[in-house]
N, C-alpha and C positions, 0 to 999 in steps of 0.2 A: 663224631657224626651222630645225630641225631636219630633216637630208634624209631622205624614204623610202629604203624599204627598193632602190627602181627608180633611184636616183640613187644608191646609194651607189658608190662604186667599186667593182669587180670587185676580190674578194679570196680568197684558197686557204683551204677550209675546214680546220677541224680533223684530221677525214678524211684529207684529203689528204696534209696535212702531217706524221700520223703516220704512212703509208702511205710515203711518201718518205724520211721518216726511218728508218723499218725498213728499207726496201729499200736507203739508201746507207749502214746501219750493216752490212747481212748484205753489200754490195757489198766496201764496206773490209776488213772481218772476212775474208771469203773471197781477195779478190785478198791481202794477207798473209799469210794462212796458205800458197796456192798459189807465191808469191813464196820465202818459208822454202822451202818443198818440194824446188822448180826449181832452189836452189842448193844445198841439201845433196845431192840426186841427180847435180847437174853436176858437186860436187865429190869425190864417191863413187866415179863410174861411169870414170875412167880407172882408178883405182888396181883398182877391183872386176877390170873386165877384163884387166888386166896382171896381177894376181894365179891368175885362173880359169888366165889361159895358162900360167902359169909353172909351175903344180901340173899341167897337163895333159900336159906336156911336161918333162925335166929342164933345167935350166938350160943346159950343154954341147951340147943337142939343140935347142935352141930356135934355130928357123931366123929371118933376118931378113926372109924375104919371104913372104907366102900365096901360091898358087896360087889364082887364080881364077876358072870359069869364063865367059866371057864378056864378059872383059877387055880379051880382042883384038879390033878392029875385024873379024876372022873368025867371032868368036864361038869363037876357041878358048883354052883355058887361057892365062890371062898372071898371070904374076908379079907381085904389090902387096907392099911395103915392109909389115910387121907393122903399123908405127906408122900409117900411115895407114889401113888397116885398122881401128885402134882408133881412130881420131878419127871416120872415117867412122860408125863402130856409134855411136858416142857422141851425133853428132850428128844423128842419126837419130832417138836413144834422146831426146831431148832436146826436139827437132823434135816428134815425135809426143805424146810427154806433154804438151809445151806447148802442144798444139791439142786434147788433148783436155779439158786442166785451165781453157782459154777456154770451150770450147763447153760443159761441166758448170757453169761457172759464169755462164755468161749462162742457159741453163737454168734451173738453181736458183735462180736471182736472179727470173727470171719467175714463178717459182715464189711466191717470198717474197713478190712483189709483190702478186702473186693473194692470197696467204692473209691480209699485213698488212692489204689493203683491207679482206677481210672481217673479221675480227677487230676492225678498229677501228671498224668499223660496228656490231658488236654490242658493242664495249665503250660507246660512245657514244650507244645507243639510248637511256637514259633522259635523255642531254642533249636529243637533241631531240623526249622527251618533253614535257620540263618547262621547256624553250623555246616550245613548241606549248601547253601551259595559261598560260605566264605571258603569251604573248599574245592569247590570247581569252580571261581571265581581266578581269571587271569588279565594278563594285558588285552585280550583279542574279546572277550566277553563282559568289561565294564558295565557296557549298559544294560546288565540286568539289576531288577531290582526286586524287594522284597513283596512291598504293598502285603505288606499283613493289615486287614481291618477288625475290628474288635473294639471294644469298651477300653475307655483313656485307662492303661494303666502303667507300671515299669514296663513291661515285657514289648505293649506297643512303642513308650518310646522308645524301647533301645531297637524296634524295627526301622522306628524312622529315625533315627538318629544313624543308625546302620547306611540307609540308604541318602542321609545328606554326603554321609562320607564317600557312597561311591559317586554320586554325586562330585563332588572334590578329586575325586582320583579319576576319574572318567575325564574332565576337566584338565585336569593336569597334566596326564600323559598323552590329549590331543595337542596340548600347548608345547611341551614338549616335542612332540613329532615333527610337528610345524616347526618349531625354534631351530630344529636340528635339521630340517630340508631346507629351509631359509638362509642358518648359518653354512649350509655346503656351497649353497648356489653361492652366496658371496663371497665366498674364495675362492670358490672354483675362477671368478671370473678376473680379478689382478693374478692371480696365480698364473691362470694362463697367458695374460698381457706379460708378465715376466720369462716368460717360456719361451714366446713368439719373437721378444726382444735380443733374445739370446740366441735361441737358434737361426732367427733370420737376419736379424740386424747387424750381429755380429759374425756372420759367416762373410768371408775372407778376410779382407784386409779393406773394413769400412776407412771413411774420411775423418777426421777429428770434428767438424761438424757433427755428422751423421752421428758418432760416438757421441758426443753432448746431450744430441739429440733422444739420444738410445737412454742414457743414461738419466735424465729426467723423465722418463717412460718408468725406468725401472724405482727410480727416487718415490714419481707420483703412489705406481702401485704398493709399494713399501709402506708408504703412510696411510694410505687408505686400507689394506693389510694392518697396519699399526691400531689405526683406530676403529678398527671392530673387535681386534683382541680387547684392547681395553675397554670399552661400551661392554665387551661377552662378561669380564671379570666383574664390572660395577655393579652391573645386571645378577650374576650372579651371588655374590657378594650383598645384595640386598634383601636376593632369593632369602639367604638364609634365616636374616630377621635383624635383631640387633642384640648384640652380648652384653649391651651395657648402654645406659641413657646419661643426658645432662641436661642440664638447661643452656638452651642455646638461644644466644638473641637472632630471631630471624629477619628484624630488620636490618643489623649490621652484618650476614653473609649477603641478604641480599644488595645491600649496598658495593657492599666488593665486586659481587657479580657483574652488576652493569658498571662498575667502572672497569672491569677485564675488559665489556664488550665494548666501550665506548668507543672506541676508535674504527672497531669496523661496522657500527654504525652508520659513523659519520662519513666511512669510507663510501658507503651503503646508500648515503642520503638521506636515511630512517634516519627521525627525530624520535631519542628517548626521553617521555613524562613521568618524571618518578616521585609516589606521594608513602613515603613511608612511615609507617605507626610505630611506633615502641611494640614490641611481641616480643615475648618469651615463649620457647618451645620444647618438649623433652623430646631427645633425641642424641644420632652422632652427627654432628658438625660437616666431618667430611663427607657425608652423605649427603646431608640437604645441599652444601655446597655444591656439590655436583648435580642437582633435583634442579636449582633453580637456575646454575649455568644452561644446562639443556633446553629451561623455558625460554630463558634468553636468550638464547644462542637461534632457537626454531623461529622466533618472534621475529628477531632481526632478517634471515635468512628467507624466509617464506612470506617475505613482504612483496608490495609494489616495486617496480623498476624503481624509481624514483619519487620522492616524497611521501613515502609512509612515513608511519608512526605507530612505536610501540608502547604500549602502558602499560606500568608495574605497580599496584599497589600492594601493600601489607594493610592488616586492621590489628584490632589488642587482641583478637581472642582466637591468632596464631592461624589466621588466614592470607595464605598471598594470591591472587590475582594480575595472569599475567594478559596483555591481551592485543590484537596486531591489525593491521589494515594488511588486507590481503585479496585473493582471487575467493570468490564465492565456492564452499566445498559443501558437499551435499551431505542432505542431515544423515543419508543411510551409510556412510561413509566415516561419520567422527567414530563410532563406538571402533571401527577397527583400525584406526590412527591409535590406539596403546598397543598393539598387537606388535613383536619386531618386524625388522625391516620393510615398515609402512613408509612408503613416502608420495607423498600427495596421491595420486590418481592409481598409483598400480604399486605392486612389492618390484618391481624390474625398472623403476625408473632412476635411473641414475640424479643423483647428488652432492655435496658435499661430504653429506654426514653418513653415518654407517647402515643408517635405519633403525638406531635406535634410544633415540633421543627421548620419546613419550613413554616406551616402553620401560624404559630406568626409570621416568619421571612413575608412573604408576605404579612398579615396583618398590622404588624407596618408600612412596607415599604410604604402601599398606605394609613394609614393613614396619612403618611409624604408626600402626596405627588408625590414618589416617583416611581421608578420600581425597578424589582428584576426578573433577568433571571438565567435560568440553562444551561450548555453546558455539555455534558459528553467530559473525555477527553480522546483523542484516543488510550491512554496507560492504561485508568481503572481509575475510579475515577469520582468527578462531578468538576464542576468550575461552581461559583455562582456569580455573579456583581450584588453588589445593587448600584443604582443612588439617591441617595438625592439631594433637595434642597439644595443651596449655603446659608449662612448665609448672 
């Protein structure tokens, strides 16, 4: 179990520790510069003053001793040797600079310390901005966001890079929510048509008719039950991304695909035109297979009573385009046809398919990588382009 925040061990914040480090880098900095100083001064300041004296006086005249008052235990004039004279100034000269090059730099030094603490308090403010929203940050409160502003630096973009992500999770876990009141309502409802069949149908002693009859009720909701588990597992299953790529020729899955659908095409009356390019794509196989059965399958289905037509093309640079004669659908309407269980006009409209036919299709596409747009076409119908990866 992981310790709270009241258990963890006492540790030196951030703060601190660049506060510390400024302060024993200006500490270093300064005691070596003042260190340089103290010996080129030291080793200056005889020659300096032997030289002062020697111009002040001629050489020939240059006495060996100073007179100085207050030398003598009388306090009167006594004679000091020159030389010691000059060691004395020197070390004087020495003495004093070296206590005041401590005291300036213990100074300065409190100085630095003062200013680094502040400085790195306000460098660090959007840390523990965005320390402070990522922990009162939950499922119920997503949309808040950082909006730190300030001068382009790391610290801004890891603000906004912070709030793309919740961005993305805010995102996510509406889509979620909606997947998961979408996927109840569509069990709920064969569920209970197998309920209804059993508790009403089959109470007494029905007819063998009626039993048939019952019993293809219960067959239908079975498979339509059937094929939303399988749509939930491909969907998710795509969610996840992909563990492993290949090159895969996408004109020849595509080719498989509409010869699956041929026949309930033709059952259909939809005339399929198919112009395929040579493409190569990275990817899995049984994924796109299933990306482009879905185009297929919606093209054919969500056509005219009679005499439409569907068109398939591929190009080289791992584009397919699938596209159908249809009922006119309104432009504010495509962007939520990837959404699940969309089907045409409302999420409650019964169909063949599970409701999520587009939804896979735009799933697989971005686990590839890839994009996947809708255009309505001006005569009725949709036109769909997925863009893959090249191989």
């Amino acid at each position: 179990m992981p310790a709270t925040a009241s258990e963890r061990p006492a540790r030196l914040t951030v703060r601190v520790k660049l506060t510390a480090l400024y302060g024993a880098l200006f500490l270093g900095s300064g005691a070596v510069l003042l260190t340089v100083i103290y010996l080129l001064v030291r080793d200056q300041l005889s020659f300096r003053l032997a030289t002062t004296m020697g111009r002040a006086m001629p050489m020939d005249t240059v006495p060996s001793s100073v007179a100085v008052r207050g030398y003598n235990p009388d306090g009167t004039l006594g004679f000091v040797p020159a030389v010691e004279v000059t060691r004395a100034v020197e070390a004087t000269t020495l003495d004093t600079l070296l206590l005041v090059s401590i005291l300036s730099l213990v100074g300065v030094a409190a100085v630095s310390v003062a200013a680094g603490w502040w400085l790195s308090g306000r460098v660090l403010r959007p840390l523990h901005t965005i320390t402070a929203t990522a922990q009162r940050l939950s499922s119920t409160n997503l949309h808040e966001r950082l909006a730190i502003k300030g001068p382009p630096d790391e610290l801004t973009e890891l603000a906004e890079t912070f709030d793309r992500m919740l961005d993305r999770l805010e995102s996510s876990f509406d889509s979620q929510r909606r997947f998961v009141a979408n996927a109840s309502h569509e069990l709920r409802t064969p569920l209970a048509v197998q309920r209804a069949a059993v508790q009403i149908g089959l109470a007494g002693n029905p007819s063998p008719e009626k039993a048939a009859e019952i019993r293809e009720q219960l067959l239908t909701a079975n498979r339509r039950i059937e094929r939303l588990i399988d749509g939930l597992l491909v969907l998710a299953r795509s969610d996840r991304g992909l563990a492993k790529r290949a090159e895969v020729e996408l004109h020849a899955v595509v080719g498989e695909a509409v010869e699956q659908y041929r026949a309930e095409a033709e059952r259909r009356q939809v005339e399929l035109q198919v112009r395929l390019t040579e493409a190569t794509v990275s990817g899995d196989r049984v994924l796109l297979t299933q990306l482009v059965a879905n185009l297929v399958a919606n093209a054919i289905r969500h056509n005219l009573a009679e005499g439409g037509t569907v068109w398939v093309r591929t190009d080289a640079f791992g584009g397919l385009t699938v596209s159908n004669t249809g009922p006119k659908v309104p432009a504010k309407q495509i962007p939520r046809l990837f959404e699940p269980f969309r089907r045409g006009e409302g999420r409650t409209d019964k169909g063949e398919g599970a409701g999520l036919g587009l939804s896979i299709v735009d799933s697989i596409t971005r686990a590839h990588g890839g994009t996947v747009r809708a255009h309505r076409r001006p005569d009725g119908g949709l036109r769909v382009k997925v863009e893959l990866p090249r191989g």
